[in-house]
C-alpha positions in Angstrom: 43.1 118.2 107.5 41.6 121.4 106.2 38.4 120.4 107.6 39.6 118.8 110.9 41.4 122.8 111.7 38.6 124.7 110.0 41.2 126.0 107.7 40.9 127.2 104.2 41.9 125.4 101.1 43.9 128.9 100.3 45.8 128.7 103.5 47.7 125.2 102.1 48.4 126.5 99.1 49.9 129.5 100.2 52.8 127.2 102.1 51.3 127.9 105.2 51.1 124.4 106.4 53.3 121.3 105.8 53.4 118.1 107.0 56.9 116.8 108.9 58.4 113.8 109.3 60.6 111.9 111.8 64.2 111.6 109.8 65.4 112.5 106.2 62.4 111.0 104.6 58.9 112.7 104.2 56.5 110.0 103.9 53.4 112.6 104.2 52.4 115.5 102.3 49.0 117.8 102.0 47.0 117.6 98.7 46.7 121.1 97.9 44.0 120.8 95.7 41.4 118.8 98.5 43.3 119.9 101.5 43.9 116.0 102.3 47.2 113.8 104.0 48.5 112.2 101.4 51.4 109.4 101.1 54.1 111.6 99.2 56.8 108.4 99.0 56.2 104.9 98.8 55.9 103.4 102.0 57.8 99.9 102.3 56.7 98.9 106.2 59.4 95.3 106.2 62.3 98.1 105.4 61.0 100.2 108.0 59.5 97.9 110.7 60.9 94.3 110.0 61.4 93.4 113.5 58.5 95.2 114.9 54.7 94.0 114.9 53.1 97.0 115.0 54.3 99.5 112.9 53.8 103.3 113.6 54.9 106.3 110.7 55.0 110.1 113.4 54.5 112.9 111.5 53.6 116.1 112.9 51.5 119.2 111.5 53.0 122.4 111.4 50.7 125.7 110.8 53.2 129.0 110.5 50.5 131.5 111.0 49.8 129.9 114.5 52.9 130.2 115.8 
C-alpha cells in the first residue's frame, strides 16, 4: 500500500492511514512495520458467502492528511 501511494512507512505508523470495512467487523488492517494489507481476523468465506459463488470482502483506504 505504502508503495502503491508513494507514502512513507512513518506516515502508517503515525495513525495516518487505516483500513475500513463494510459492517462491525474489520477483516483488513496495514502492517505497520512493511506498510502491507494484511488479514487482521480470520476470514470464514461459507459464513460470509454461503449462498454466493463469488465472494467479494470491500474495504476502503482512508488517508487523514489527504482530506
Amino acid at each position: 500500500v505504502t508503495n502503491d501511494l508513494g507514502m512513507q512507512l512513518s506516515e502508517i505508523r503515525d495513525g495516518g492511514v487505516r483500513v475500513v470495512s463494510e459492517g462491525r467487523t474489520q477483516y483488513f488492517s496495514l502492517h505497520g512495520k512493511t506498510g502491507h494489507l494484511v488479514t487482521a481476523e480470520r476470514i470464514d468465506r461459507e459464513q460470509l458467502c454461503e449462498r454466493v459463488q463469488q465472494c467479494v470482502l470491500r474495504c476502503e483506504l482512508i488517508v487523514e492528511e489527504e482530506m
